[in-house]
N, C-alpha and C positions, 0 to 999 in steps of 0.2 A: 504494500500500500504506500509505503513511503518513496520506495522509487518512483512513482508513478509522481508523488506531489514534488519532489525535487527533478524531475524531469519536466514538468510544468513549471515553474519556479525559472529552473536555467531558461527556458523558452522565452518569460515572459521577462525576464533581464535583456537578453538579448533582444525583445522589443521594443524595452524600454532605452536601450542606449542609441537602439537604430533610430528613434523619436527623438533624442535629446541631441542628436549630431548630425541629424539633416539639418542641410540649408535651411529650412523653413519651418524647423522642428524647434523646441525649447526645453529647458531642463522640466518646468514645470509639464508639459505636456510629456515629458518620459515617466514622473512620477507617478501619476495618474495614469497611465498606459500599464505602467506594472502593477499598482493597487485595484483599477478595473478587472483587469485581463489575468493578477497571477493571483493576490492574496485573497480577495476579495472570494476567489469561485475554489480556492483549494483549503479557506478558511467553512467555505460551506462544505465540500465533499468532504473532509474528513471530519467535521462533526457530526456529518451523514453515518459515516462508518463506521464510527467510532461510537455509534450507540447501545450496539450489541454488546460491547464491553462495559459500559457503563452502567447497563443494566444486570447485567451478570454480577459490577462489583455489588452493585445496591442489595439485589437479593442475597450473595454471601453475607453483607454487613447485617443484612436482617434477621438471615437466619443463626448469626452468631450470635444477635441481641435475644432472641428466643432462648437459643439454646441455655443462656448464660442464668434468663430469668427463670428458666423453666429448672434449672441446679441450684438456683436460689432457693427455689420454694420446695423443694424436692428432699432439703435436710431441715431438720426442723433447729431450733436454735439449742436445744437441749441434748444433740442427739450423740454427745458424749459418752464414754462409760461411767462417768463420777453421778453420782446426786446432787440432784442441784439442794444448794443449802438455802436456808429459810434464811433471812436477814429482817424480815420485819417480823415480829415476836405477835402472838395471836391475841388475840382483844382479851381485855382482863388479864391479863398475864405479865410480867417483868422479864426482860432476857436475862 
């Protein structure tokens, strides 16, 4: 995929200087010849293509945030071998 956009890219450099060095060409009209013509349309295809991965990371990240809650809730806060100790002393009574 990426040859493809640095092969567009070279192309549209070479447009852009053949624009800024005609007789009747300018710099500013070379600039805009490679932001129309290179960035512009390879900024679009690879965020085109580049969706399939994007959505791939989002559903990993999600299914890690499940997973992680779902080990959360899966041990209970006590589920040590010790007994949990009383620290507050039962009504009527003195520790």
């Amino acid at each position: 995929m990426y040859i493809v956009a640095i092969a567009w890219l070279y192309v549209a450099v070479l447009m852009a200087v053949a624009e800024a060095t005609h007789s009747t060409g300018t710099l500013l009209g070379g600039i805009i010849t490679f932001v129309l013509y290179g960035v512009l349309p390879m900024a679009l295809v690879l965020y085109v293509m580049g969706t399939p991965a994007r959505r791939r990371a989002i559903k990993a990240r999600e299914s890690a945030e499940l997973q992680a809650a779902q080990a959360a809730l899966s041990h209970p806060p006590d589920a040590g071998a010790e007994a949990a100790s009383n620290t507050v002393a039962p009504v009527g009574k003195e520790a």
